[in-house]
Backbone as CSV, one residue per row, in Angstrom:
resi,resn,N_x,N_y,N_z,CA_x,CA_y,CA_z,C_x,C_y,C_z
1,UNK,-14.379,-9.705,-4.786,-14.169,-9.212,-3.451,-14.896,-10.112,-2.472
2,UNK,-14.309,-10.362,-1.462,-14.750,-11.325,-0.563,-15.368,-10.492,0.710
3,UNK,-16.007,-10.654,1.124,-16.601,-9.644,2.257,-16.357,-9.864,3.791
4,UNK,-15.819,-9.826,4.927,-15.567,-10.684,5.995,-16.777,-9.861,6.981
5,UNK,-17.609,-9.439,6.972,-18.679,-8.815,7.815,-18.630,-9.107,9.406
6,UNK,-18.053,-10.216,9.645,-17.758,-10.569,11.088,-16.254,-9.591,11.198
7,UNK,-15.601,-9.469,10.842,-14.496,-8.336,11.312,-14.670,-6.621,10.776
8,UNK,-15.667,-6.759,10.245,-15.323,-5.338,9.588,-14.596,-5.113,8.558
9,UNK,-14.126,-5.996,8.275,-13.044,-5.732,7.551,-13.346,-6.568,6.010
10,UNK,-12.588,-5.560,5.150,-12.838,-6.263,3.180,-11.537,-6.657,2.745
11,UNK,-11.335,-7.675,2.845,-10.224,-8.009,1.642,-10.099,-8.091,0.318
12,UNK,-9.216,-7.553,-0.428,-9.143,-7.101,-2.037,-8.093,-8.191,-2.267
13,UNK,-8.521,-9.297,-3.166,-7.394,-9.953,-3.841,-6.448,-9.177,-3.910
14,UNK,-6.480,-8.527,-5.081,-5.123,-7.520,-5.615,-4.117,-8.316,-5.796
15,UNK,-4.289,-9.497,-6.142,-2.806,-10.218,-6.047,-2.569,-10.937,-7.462
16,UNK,-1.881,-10.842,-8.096,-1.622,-11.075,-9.468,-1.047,-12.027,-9.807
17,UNK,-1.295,-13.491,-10.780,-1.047,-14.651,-10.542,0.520,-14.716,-10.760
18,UNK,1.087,-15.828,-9.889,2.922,-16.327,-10.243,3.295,-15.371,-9.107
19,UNK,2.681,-14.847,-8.048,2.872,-13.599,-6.841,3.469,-14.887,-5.860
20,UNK,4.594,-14.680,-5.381,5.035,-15.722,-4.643,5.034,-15.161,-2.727
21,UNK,4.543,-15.836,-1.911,4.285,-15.088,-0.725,6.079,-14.200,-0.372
22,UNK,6.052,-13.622,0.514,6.883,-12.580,0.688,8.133,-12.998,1.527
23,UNK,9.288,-13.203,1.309,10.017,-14.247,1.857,10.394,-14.121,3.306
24,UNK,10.604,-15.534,4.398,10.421,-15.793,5.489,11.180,-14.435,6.524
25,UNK,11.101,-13.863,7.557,12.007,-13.514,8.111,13.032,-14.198,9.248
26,UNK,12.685,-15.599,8.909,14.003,-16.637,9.403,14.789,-16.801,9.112
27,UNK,15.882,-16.875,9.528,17.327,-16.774,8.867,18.512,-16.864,9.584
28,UNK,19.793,-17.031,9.631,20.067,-17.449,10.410,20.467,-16.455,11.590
29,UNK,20.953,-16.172,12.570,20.387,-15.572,13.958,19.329,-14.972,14.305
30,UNK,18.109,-15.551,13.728,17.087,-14.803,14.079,16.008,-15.671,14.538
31,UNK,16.352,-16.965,14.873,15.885,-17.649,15.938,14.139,-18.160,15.421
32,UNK,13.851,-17.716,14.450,12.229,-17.870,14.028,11.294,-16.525,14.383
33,UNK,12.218,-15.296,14.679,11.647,-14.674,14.958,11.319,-13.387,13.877
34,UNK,10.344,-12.552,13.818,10.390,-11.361,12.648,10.994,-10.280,13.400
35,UNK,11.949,-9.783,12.429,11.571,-8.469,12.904,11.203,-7.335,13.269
36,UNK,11.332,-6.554,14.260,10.195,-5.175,14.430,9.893,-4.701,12.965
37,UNK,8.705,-4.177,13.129,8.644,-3.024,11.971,9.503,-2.070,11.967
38,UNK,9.811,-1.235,10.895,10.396,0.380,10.920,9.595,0.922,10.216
39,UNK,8.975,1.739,11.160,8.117,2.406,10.349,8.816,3.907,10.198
40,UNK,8.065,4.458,9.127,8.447,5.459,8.922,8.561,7.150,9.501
41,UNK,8.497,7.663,9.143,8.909,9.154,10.594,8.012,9.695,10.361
42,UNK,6.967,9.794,11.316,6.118,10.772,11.740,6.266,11.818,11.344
43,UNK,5.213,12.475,11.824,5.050,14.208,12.246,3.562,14.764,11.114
44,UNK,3.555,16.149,10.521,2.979,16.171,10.145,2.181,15.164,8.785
45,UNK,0.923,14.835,8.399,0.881,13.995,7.356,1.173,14.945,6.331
46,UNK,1.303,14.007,5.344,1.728,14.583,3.751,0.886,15.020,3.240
47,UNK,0.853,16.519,2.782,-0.092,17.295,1.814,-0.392,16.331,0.498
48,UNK,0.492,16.334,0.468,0.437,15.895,-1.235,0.777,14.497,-1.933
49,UNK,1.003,14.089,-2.692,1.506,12.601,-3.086,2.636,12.764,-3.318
50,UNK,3.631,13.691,-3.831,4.804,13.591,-3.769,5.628,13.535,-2.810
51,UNK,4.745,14.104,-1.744,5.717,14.613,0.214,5.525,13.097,0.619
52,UNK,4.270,12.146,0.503,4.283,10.829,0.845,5.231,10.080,0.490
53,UNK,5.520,10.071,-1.131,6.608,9.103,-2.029,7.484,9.460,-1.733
54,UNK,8.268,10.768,-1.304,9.846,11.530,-0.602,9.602,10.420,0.799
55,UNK,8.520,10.433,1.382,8.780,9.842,2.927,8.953,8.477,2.754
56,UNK,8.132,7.844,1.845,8.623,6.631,1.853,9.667,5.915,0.627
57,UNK,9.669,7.121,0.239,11.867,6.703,-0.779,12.671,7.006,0.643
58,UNK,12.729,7.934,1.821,13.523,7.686,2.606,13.492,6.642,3.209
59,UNK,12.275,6.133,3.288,12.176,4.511,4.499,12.598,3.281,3.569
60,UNK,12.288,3.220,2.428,12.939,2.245,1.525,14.808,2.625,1.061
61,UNK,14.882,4.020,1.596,16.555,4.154,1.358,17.228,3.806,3.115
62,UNK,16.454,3.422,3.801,17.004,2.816,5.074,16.750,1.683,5.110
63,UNK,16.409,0.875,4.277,16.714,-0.508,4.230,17.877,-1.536,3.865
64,UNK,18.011,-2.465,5.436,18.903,-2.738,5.494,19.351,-3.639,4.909
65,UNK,18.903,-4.443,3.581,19.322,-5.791,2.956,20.091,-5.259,1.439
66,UNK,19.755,-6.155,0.251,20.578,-5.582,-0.273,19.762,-4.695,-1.112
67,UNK,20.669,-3.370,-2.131,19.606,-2.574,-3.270,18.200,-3.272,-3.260
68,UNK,17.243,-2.249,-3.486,16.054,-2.819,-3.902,16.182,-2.874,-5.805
69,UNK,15.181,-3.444,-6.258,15.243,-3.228,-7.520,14.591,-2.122,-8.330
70,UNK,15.011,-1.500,-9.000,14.176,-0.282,-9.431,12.709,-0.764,-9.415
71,UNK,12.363,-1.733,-10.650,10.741,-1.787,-10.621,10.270,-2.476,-9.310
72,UNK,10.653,-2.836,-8.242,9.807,-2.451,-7.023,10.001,-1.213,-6.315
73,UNK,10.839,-0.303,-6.241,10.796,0.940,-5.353,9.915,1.445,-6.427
74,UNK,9.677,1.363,-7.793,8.623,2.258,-8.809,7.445,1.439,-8.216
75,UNK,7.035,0.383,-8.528,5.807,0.132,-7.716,5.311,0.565,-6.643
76,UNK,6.493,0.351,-5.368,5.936,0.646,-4.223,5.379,1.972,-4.560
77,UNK,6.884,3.374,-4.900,6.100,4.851,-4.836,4.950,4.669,-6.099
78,UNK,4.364,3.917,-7.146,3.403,4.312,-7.728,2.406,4.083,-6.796
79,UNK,2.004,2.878,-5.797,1.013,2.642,-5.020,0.810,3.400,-3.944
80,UNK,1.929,4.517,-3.274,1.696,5.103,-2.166,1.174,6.258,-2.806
81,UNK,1.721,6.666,-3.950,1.301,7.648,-5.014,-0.340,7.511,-5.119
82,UNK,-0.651,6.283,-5.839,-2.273,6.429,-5.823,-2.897,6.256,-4.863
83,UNK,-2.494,5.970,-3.760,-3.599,5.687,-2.646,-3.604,7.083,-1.581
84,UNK,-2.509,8.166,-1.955,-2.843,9.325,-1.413,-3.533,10.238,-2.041
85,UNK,-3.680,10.367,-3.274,-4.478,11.116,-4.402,-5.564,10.269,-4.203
86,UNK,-5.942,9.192,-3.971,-6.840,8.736,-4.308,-8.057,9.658,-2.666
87,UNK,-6.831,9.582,-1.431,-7.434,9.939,-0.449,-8.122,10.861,-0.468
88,UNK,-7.325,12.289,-1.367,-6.949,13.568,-1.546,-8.156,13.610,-2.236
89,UNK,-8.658,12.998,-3.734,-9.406,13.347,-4.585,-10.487,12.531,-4.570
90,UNK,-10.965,11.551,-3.835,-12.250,10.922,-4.007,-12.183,10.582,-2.218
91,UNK,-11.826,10.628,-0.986,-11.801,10.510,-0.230,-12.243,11.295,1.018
92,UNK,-12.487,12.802,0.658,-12.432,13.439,1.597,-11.500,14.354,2.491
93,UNK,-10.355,14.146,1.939,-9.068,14.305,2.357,-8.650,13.462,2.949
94,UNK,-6.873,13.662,3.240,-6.105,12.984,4.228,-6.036,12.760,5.556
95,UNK,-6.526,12.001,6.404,-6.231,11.701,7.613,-5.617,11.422,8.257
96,UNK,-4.402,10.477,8.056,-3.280,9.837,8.284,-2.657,9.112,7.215
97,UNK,-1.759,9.086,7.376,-0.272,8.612,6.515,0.733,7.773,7.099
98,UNK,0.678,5.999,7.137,1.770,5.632,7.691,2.394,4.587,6.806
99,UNK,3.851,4.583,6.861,4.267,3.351,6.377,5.212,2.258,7.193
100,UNK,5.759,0.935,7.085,6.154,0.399,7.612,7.146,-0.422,6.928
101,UNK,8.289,-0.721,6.993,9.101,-2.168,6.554,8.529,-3.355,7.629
102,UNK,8.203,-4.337,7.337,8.177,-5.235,8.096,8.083,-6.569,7.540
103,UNK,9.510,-6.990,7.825,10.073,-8.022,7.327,10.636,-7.911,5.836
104,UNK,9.530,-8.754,4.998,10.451,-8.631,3.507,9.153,-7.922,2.985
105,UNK,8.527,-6.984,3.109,7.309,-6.004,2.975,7.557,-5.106,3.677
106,UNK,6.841,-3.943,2.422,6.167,-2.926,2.854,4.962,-2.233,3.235
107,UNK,4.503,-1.907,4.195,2.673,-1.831,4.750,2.876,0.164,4.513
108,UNK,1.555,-0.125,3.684,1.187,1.811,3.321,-0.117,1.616,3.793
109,UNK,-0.182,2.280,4.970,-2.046,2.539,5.139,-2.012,4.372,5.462
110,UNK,-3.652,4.286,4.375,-3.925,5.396,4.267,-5.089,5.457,4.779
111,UNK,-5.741,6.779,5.422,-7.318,6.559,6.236,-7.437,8.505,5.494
112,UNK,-8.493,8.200,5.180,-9.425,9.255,4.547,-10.210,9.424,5.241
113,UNK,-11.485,10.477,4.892,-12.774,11.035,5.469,-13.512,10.587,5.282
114,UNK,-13.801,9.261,3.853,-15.001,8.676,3.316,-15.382,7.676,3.934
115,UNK,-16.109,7.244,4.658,-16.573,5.896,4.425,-16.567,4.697,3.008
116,UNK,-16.911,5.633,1.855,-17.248,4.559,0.958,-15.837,3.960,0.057
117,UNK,-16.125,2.362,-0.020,-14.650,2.496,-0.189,-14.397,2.330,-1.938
118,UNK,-12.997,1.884,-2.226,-12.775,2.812,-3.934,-13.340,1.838,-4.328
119,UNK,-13.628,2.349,-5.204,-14.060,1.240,-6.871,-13.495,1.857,-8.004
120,UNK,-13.706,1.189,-9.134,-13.747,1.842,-10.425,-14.856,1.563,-11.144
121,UNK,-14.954,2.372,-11.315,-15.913,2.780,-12.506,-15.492,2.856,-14.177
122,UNK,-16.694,1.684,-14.642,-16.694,1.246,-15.787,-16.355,2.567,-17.203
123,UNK,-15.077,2.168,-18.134,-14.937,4.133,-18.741,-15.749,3.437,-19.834
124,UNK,-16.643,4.311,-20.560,-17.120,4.730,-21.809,-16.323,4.379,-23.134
125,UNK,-15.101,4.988,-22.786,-14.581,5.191,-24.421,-13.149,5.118,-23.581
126,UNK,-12.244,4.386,-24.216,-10.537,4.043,-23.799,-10.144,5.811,-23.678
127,UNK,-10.595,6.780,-24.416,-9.549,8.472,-23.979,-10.147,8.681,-22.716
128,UNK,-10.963,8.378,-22.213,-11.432,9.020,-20.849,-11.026,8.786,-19.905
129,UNK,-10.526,9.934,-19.507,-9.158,10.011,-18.246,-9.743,9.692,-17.332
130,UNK,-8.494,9.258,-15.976,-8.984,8.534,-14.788,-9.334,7.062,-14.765
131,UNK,-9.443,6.468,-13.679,-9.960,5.382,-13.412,-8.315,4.242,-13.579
132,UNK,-7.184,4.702,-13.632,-6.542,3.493,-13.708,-5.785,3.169,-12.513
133,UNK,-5.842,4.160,-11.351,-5.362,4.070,-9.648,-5.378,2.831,-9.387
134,UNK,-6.787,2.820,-8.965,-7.577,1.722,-8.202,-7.077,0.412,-8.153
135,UNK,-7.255,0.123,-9.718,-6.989,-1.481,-10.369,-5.223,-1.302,-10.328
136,UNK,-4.540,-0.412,-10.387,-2.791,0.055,-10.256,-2.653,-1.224,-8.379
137,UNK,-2.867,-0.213,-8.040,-3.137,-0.558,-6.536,-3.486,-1.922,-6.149
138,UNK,-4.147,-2.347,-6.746,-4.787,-4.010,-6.378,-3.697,-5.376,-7.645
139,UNK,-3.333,-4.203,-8.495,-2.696,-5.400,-9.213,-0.790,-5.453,-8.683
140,UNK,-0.510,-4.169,-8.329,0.629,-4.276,-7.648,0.783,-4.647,-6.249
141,UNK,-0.090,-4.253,-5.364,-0.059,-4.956,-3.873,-0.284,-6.836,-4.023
142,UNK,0.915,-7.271,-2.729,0.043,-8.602,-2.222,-0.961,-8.558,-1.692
143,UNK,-1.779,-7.911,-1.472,-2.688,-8.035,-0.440,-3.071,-6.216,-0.242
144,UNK,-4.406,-6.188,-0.382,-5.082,-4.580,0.453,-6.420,-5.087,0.712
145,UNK,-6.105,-4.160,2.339,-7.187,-4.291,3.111,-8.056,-3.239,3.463
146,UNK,-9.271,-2.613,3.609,-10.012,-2.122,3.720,-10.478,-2.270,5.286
147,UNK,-10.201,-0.991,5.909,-10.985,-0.947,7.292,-11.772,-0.003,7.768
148,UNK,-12.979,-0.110,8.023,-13.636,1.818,8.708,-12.865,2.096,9.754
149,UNK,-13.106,3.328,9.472,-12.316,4.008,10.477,-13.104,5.160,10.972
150,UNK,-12.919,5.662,12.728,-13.722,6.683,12.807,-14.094,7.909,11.606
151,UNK,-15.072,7.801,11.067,-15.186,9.121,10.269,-15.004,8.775,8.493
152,UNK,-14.374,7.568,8.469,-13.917,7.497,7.111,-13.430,5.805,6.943
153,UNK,-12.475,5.801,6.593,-12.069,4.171,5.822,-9.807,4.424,6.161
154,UNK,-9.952,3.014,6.384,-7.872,3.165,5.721,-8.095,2.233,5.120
155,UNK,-6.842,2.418,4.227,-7.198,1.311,3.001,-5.573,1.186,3.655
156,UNK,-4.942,-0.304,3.467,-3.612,-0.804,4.038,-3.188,-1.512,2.337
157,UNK,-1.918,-1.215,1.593,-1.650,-2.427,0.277,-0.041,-2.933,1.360
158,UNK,0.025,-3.962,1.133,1.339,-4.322,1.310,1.997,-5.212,0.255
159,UNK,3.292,-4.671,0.329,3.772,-4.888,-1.393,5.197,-5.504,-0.907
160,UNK,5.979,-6.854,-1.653,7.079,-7.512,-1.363,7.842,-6.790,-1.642
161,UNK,9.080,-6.530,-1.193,10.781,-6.036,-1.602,11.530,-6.958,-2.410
162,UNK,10.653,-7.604,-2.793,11.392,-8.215,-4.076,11.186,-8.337,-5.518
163,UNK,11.487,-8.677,-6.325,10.993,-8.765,-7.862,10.257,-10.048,-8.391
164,UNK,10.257,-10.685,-7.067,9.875,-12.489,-7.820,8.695,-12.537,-8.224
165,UNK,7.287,-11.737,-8.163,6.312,-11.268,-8.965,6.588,-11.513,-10.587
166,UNK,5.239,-10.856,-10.733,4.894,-10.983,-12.557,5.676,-10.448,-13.439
């Protein structure tokens, strides 16, 4: 983990080797430009990890390019999956819930009550449940970022729409 103390901010590798950056949003009529985000629909946040993964299978079923591939829509919902349980059960609770398409990615930031941010913790013996979120999360995202936030922390993973990964 690299520490950036001048921004506040922690960057988590999480990026798993042969991870190819996330492809351009240039193309042709689009001038060099990206496009907007779409983020996903408001309103109340999600109780639970399943009401999150329903919200963002609808924002990945409004995407406009072609099918996604199963094992990235399973990645993406496993990572929005652990990073709301993770909020839920070592966090303090949920604070906010947002997601975004933007460009050839998807941005999930989650902000909890904790300040302290996740780790894992070393298991004892391979049956002892728990502990495989965390490292889930950092080995499937390109990139998660860690920010305080009034009262607590958001943790942001953003993950490619494509399969050209490991």
């Amino acid at each position: 983990m690299t520490n950036e103390a001048a921004t506040g901010r922690e960057q988590l590798p999480g990026t798993p080797r042969g991870t190819r950056a996330a492809p351009s949003a240039s193309g042709p009529g689009t001038h060099g430009q990206r496009p907007s985000p779409v983020p996903v629909t408001h309103g109340q946040r999600p109780g639970t990890a399943a009401a999150a993964r329903e919200r963002v299978r609808r924002l990945l079923d409004g995407h406009a390019g072609a099918p996604l591939p199963p094992r990235v829509v399973g990645d993406i919902l496993l990572v929005t999956s652990e990073l709301v349980t993770n909020a839920l059960r070592h966090g303090g609770g949920l604070a906010s819930f947002h997601a975004e398409l933007d460009g050839g990615t998807v941005r999930i930031r989650v902000t909890d009550r904790s300040p302290t941010p996740p780790s894992t913790v070393p298991r004892r013996r391979v049956t002892t449940p728990g502990g495989f979120g965390w490292p889930l999360v950092q080995r499937l995202s390109r990139s998660v970022t860690i920010t305080p936030a009034p009262g607590g922390k958001t943790v942001e993973a953003v993950l490619v729409l494509t399969s050209d990964g490991p």
